[in-house]
matplotlib code that plots the C-alpha trace (Angstrom):
import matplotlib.pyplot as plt

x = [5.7, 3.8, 6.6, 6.3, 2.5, 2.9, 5.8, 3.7, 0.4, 2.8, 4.0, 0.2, -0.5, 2.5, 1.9, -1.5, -2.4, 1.2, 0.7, -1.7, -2.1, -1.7, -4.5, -3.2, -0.2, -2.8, -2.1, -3.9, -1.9, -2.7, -0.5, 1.9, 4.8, 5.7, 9.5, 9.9, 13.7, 12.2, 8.6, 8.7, 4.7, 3.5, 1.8, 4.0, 2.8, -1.0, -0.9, 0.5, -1.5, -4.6, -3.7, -3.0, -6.3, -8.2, -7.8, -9.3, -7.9, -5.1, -3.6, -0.9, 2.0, 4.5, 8.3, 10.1, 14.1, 12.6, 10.2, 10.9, 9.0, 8.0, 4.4]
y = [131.9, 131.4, 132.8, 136.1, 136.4, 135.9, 138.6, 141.1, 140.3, 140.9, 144.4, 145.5, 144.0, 145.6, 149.2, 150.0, 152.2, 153.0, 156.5, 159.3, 162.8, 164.7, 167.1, 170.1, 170.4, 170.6, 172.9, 174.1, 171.8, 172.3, 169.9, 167.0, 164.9, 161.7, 160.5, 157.1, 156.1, 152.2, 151.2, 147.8, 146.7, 150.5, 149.5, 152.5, 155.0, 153.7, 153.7, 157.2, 159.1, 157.3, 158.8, 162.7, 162.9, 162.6, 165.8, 168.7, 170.7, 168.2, 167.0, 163.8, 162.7, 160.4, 160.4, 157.2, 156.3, 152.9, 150.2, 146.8, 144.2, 142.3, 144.2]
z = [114.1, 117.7, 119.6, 117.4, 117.7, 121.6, 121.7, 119.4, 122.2, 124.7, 123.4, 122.7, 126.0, 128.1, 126.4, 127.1, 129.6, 129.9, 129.6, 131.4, 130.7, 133.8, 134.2, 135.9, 133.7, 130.6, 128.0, 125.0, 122.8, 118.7, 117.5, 119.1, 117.2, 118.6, 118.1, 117.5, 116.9, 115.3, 115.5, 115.8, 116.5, 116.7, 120.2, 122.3, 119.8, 119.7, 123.2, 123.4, 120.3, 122.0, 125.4, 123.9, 121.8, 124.9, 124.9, 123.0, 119.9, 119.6, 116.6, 116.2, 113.6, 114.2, 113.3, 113.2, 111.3, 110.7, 110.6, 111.5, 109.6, 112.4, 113.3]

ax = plt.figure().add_subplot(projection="3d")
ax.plot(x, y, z, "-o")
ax.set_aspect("equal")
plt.show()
């Protein structure tokens, strides 16, 4: 059970501030949809969701196929 609380640290850990918002490409975004093909911990799309509400008027969902049962 260690090894799998290390490896979930490790994702959370190894996915945040993994993405920036580039400013001079900003647009006047209303609503984004993530992609997910598995979310395994949900640390990518936290990181990512976190990183797009930054900005104004913007609004998140998430798509995923599956979910594993590990996070």
């Amino acid at each position: 059970m260690a090894n799998g609380v290390v490896r979930i640290q490790g994702r959370w850990e190894s996915s945040k501030d993994a993405f920036a918002l580039n400013a001079s490409n900003s647009r006047d975004y209303k609503h984004v949809l993530l992609v997910d093909d598995v979310v395994t911990t949900g640390a990518t799309i936290e990181s990512c969701a976190q990183t797009l509400l930054q900005q104004k008027n913007v609004a998140v969902s998430v798509l995923s196929m599956a979910m594993t049962s590990e996070g």
